[in-house]
C-alpha positions in Angstrom: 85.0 73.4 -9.5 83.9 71.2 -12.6 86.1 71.0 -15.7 85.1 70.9 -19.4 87.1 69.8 -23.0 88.2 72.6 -24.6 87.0 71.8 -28.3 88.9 68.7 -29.3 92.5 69.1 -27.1 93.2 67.5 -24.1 92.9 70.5 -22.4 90.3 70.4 -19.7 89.0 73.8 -18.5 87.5 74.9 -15.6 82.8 75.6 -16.2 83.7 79.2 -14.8 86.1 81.6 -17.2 87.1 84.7 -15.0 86.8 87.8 -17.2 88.9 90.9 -16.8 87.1 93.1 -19.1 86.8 96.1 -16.1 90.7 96.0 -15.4 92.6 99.2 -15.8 89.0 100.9 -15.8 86.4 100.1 -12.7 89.0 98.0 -11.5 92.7 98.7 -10.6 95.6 96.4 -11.0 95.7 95.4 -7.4 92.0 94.7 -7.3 92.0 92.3 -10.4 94.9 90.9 -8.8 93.2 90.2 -6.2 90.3 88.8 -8.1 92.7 86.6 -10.3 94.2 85.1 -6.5 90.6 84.3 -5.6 89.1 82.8 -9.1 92.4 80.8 -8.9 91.9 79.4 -4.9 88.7 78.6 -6.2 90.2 76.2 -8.8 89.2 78.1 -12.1 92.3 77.7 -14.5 90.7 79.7 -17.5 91.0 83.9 -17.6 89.6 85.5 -20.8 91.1 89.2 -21.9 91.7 91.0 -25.1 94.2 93.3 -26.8 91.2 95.9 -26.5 90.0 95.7 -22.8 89.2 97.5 -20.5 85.8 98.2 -21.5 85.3 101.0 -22.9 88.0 101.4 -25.1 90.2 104.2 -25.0 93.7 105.1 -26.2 95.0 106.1 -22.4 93.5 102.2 -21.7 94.4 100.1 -24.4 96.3 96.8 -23.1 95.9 97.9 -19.8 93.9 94.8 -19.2 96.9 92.4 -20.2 99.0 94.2 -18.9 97.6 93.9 -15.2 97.2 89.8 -16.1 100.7 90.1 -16.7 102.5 91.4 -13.8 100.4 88.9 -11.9 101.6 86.2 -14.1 105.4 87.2 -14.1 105.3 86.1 -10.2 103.6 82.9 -10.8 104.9 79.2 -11.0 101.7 77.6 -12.1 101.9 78.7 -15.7 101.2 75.9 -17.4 98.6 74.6 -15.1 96.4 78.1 -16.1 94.3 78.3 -19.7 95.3 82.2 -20.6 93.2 83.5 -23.4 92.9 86.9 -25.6 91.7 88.3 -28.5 93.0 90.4 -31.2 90.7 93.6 -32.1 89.1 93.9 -35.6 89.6 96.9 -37.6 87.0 99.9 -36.6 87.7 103.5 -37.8 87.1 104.9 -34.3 90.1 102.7 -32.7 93.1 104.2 -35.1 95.4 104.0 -32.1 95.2 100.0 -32.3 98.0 99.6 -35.3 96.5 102.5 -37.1 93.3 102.8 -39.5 95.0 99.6 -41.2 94.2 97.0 -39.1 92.9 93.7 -40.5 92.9 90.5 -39.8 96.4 90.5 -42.0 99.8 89.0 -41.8 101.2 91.9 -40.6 98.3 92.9 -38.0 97.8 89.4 -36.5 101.8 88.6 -36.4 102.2 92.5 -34.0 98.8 91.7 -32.4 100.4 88.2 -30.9 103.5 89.7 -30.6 102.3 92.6 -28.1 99.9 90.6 -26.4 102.5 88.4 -25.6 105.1 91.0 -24.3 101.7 92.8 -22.1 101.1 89.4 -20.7 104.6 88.6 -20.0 104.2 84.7 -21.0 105.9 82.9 -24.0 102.5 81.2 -25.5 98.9 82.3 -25.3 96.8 79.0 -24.6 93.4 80.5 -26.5 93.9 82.7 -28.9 90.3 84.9 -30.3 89.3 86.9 -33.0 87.2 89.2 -31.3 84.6 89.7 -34.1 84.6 89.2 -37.8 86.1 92.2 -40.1 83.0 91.2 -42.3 79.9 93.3 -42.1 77.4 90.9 -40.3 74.9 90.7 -38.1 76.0 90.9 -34.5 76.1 92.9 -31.0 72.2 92.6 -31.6 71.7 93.1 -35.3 69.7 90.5 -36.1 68.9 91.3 -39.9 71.6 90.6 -42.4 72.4 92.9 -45.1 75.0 91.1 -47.5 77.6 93.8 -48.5 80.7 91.5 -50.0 82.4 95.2 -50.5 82.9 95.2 -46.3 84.1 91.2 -47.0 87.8 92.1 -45.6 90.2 90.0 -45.4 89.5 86.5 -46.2 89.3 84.0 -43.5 91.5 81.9 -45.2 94.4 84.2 -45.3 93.6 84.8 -41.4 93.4 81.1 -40.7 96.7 80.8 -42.6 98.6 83.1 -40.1 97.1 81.7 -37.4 97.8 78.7 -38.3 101.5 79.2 -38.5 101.0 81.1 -35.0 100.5 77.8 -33.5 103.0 75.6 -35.3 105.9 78.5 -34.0 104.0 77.6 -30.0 103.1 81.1 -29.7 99.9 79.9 -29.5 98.3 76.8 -28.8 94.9 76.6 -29.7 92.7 79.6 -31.8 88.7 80.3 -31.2 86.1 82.9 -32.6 83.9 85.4 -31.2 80.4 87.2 -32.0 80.0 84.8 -34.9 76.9 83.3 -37.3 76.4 79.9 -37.6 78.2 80.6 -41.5 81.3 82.4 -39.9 81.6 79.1 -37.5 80.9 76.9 -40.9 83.7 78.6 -43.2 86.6 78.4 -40.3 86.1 74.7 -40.3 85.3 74.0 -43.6 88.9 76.0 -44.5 90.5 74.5 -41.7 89.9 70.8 -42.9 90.1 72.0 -46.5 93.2 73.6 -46.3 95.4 71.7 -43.2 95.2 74.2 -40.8 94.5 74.7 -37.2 90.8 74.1 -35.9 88.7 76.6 -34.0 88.2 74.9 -30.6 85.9 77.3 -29.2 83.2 80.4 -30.3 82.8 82.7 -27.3 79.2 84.9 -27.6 76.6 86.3 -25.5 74.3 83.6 -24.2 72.0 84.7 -21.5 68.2 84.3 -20.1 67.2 87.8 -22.0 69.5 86.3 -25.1 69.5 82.9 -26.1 69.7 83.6 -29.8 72.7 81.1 -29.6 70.5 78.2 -29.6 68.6 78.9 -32.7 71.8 78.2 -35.0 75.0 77.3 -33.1 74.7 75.0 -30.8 74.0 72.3 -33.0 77.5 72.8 -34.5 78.9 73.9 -31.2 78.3 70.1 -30.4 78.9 68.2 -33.5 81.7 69.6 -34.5 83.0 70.4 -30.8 83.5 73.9 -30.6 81.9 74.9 -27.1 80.6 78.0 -26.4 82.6 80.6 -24.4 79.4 82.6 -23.3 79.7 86.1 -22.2 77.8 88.4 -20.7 75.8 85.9 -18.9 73.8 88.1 -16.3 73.6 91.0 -19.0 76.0 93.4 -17.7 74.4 92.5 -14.2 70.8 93.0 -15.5 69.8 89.3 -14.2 70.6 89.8 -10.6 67.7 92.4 -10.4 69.8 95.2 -8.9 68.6 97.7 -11.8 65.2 96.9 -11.5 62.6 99.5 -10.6 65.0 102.6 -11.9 67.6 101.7 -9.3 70.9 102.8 -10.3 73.4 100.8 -7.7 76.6 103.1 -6.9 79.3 102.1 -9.1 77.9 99.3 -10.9 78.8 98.7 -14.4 75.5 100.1 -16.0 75.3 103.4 -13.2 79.0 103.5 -14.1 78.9 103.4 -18.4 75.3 104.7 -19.4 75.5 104.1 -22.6 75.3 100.4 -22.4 71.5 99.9 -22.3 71.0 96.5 -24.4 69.5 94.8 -21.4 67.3 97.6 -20.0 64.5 97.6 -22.9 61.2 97.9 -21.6 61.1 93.8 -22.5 63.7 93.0 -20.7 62.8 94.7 -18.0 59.9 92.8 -17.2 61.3 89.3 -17.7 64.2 90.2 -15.7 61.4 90.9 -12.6 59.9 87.8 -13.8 63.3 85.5 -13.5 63.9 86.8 -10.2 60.6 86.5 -8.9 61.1 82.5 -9.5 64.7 82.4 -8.1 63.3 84.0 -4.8 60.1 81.8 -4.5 62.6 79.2 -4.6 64.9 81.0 -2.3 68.3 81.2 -4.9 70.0 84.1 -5.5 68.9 85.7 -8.9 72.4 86.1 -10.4 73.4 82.2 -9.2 69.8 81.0 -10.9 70.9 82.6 -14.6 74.7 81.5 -14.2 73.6 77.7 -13.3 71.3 77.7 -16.0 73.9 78.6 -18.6 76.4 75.8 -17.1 73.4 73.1 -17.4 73.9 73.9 -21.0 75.2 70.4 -23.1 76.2 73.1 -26.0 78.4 75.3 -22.9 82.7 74.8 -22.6 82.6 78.1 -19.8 80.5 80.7 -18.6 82.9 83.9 -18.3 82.4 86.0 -15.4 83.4 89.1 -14.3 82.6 91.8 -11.5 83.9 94.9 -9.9 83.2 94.0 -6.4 85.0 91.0 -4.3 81.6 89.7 -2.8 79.7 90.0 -6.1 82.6 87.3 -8.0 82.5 85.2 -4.8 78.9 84.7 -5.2 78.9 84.2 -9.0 82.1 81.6 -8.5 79.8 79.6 -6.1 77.0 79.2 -8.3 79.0 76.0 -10.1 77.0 74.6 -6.4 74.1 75.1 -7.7 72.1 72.2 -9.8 68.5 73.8 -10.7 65.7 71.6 -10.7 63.8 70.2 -13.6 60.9 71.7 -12.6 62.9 75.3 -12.5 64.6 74.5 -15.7 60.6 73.8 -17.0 59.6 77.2 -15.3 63.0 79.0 -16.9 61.5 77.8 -20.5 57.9 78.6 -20.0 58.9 82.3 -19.5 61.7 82.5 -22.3 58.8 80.8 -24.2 56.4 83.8 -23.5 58.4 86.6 -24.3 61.7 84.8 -26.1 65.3 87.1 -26.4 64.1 90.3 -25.9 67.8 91.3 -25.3 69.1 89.5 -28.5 
């Protein structure tokens, strides 16, 4: 395994993050167990969860996710040697059973958020802790057009940073981080961070992937000046990038057969480059799925690359792609196709 700074702390974390996202869902708690035992053997110290998970959200589900991380954890004695991180949900009038239709990125909401989290994972600090998405009206999950509505503002990151802030000077937490944000979102927490005293983001965790590497365009020159590495998720596109949905197939079980309704990868676009990236990773005989992950861990901009599978054999293979150095002249061919038909999964 290869280690990476997280942000500015001395904390060094392993290139692979193990997700958990299908835990209490596709998975059961035995089974991410099991997964948690082998990412570990493996020497990955980092596992990414949220308040929210499993995916898709549900009321019978919610916490379900942290919960399974934490009857695993309760038997452990390596605590402090593992990077445990979670996110708190933003408000969304379809959730009302996470703290009610009220939930903001408040006092009150972030304090109970912590304070659950903490109990589900059965752990007194949470290394990494995430704000999932901005309670501002902005452009992400794919929206690339931004319509300014300061009505939908929310609560001001300020007033969230200030919480947080005190969050990690009572050791609850340790270190805080963003997710799905804009290069001004990533601006504003460490402008009010330096402005105001209070704790830095050390990390931005968003999808970064060879059908979407919209991160490029205007984070990762901050991500690296300002050292606040990219978490990046979904990095084979719900499982796009290994090929196995190409040509209509609908693999038993799999996450896309499984949830339908998660069709950002499957454009007509996509499609095609998909067929295109794995025709190069077979002419020079890599697995598809290993040829996108190594990619994203080449990446000078990259802290971890989270993964996450249903199936035993699929996280082995993805784990053993931190093997697997790609070529200039494959990093040359990767280019020349984004080049042709760039982010058409955005």
């Amino acid at each position: 395994m290869k280690y990476r700074q997280l942000g500015k702390t001395e904390i060094q974390v392993s290139s692979i993050c193990l997700g958990s996202m299908n835990w209490g869902d596709q998975n059961s708690e035995s089974e991410g167990h099991a997964q948690l035992d082998l990412a570990v053997d493996a020497g990955i110290n980092f596992i990414d969860t949220a308040e929210m998970y499993p995916i898709p959200p549900g009321p019978e589900t919610y916490g379900k996710t942290e919960t399974i991380i934490g009857t695993w954890l309760k038997n452990r004695t390596d605590r402090d040697q593992l990077i445990i991180a979670t996110k708190i949900a933003p408000p969304g009038k379809n959730r009302p059973w996470i703290r009610g239709k009220s939930n903001k990125f408040d006092r009150d909401n972030i304090q109970r958020a912590v304070d659950d989290s903490l109990k589900r994972l059965q752990t007194d600090y949470i290394d990494l802790y995430q704000v999932h998405w901005p309670e501002r009206f902005t452009n992400y999950f794919g929206q690339l057009n931004y319509t300014h509505n300061p009505a939908l503002d929310g609560t001001p990151i300020e007033e969230s940073l200030a919480v947080l802030d005190e969050l990690v000077q009572s050791g609850k937490i340790r270190h805080i981080g963003i997710s799905n944000e804009t290069p001004w979102g990533i601006s504003e927490f460490l402008r009010v961070a330096q402005q105001k005293s209070l704790a830095r983001i050390v990390s931005v965790q968003n999808p970064y992937n060879l059908l979407n590497r919209t991160f490029e365009i205007g984070m990762s020159e901050i991500a690296i000046r300002e050292q606040v590495g990219l978490l990046a998720y979904s990095p084979l596109g719900f499982g796009v990038l290994s090929g196995k949905y190409l040509n209509d197939q609908k693999p038993e079980n799999a996450r896309l057969t499984v949830n339908g309704s998660y069709k950002r990868y499957l454009n007509e676009n996509g499609i095609k480059l998909t067929a295109r990236y794995v025709e190069l990773a077979n002419e020079h005989g890599l697995d598809p799925s290993q040829m996108a992950l190594a990619f994203i861990i080449s990446r000078n901009f990259l802290t971890s690359v989270i993964i996450s599978a249903s199936k035993t054999e699929q996280l082995k293979t993805d784990i053993d792609s931190i093997n697997i150095e790609l070529s200039e002249e494959i990093l040359k061919r990767i280019d020349s196709l984004h080049f042709q038909q760039p982010n058409p999964c955005p």
